[in-house]
C-alpha positions, 0 to 999 in steps of 0.5 A: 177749827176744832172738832166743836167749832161753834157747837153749844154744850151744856156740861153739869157738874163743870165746876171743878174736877172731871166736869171742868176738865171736860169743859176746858176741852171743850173750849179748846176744840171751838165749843160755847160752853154753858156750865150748869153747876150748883154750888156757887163757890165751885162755880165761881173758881171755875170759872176763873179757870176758863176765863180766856179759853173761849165762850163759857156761860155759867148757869147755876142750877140744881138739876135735880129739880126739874124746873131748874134743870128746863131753865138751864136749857132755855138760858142757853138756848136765850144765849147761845141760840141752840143745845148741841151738845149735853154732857150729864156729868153732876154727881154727889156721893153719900157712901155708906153700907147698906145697914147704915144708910138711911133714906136721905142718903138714898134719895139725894143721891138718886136725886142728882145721878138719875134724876137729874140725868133724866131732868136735862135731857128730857128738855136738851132733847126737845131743842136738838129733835126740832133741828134734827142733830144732837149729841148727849154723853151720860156720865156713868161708873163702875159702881153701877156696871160692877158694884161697888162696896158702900155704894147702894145708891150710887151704884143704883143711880149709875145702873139706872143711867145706863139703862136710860142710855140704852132706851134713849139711844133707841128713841132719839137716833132716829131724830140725829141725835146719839146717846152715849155714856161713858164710867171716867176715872180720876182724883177728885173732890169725890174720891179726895179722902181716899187719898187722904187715908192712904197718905198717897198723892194721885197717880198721873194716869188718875189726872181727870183730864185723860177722859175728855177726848173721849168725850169730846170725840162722842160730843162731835160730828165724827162719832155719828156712828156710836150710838148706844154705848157704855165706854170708860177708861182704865188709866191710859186705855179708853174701854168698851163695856160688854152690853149685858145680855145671856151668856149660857142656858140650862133648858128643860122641856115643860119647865123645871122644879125647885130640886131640879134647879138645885141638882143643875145650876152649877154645872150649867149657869154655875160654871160660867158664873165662875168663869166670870168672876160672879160667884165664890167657888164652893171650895172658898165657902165658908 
């Protein structure tokens, strides 16, 4: 019996690369899985992949189309009978420094990231309310928890998922169902031409295979107790991000003017700001 014994989840994105790796998981561990995946070519040969491994369901779908997105739920409720489990993994990237990127790049990247995170879960939520259990698993990055170069869009759309993580934890924990993100690592069809460049293959701590425990842990009834967190993994180690909130004050009674601001920032906020890596030291300003 696996730690998914007989649990459905949805997997976006679980084609190739992490989200395939997470779907052979699950599998492993006794899930049914539904592979809602947009590109037919990528859906197809992965599913040759899985053929054999247990239950899979491939469900086309484009989840940044609302529609769509509430059709691949009720296909899988259709088939599977229920949603367990949602694993909002699909992604694209449109990288570009913010001078060069247009809206286009901007919009379709937002699109699939946040919008579509937002379009599975609002309807995968509705199922897993009615039966008082669920188990829903963001996928986040880096890009939006520390910034990234060239990364406008994604870093927005993976910072607007970790927001909607914090406040979906808060709605739905008190219906059973826990809401969880995780920033993966690993070579993939998004970070091939990184590669490419250097003329290097991918290190074996870069295998996308390493996030999926992880994520099958907070998938399974063992992790009723995380709710509301942002973990990732850093080669061989799975990390806890530190949830944004104050670190240091400067307070003055009545408020404070623009001069006095300026007099006091770096040694109060200013020095925590350096102790942390946020800002440049005045000695390295140009």
């Amino acid at each position: 019996m696996g730690r998914l014994q007989d649990k459905v989840a949805i997997i976006t994105g679980a084609g190739q690369g992490i989200g395939l790796a997470y779907a052979q998981r699950f599998l492993d561990e006794g899930a049914k899985v539904v592979v809602a995946e947009i590109n037919e070519e990528r859906a197809a040969a992965g599913m040759k992949t899985l053929v054999g491994k247990g239950d899979a369901l491939l469900v086309q779908t484009d989840i940044s189309d609302e529609a769509s997105a509430q059709a691949c739920i009720d296909k899988t409720v259709e088939a599977f009978g229920t949603v367990d489990i949602l694993v909002n993994n699909a992604g694209i990237v449109r990288d570009k420094t913010l001078l060069k990127m247009d809206e286009s790049d901007f919009d379709s990247v937002v699109a699939v990231h946040m919008k579509g995170t937002f379009n599975c879960t609002r309807h995968a939520a509705e199922v897993m309310k009615e039966k008082g259990y669920g188990r829903i698993v963001n996928i986040t990055s880096s890009a939006g928890l520390r910034g990234n170069f060239g990364q406008t869009n994604y870093g927005a759309a993976k910072a607007g998922i970790m927001g909607m993580t914090f406040v979906w934890s808060m709605e739905l924990g008190r219906y059973g169902i826990t809401v969880n993100a995780v920033a993966p690592a690993g070579a993939t069809r998004m970070t091939a031409a990184l590669y490419e460049r250097s003329g290097k293959e991918p290190p074996p701590e870069e295998n996308p295979a390493l996030n999926a425990p992880l994520v099958a842990f907070l998938a399974s009834e063992d992790a009723a107790h995380v709710n509301g967190q942002i973990l990732g993994r850093t080669e061989y180690a799975y990390t806890l991000f530190q949830h944004p909130k104050q670190i240091a004050w400067m307070w003055k009674d009545g408020g404070w003017t623009g001069a006095e601001v300026a007099e006091k920032f770096d040694a109060t906020l200013g020095q925590h700001l350096q102790t942390v890596g946020m800002v440049m030291p005045k000695s390295m300003e140009k």
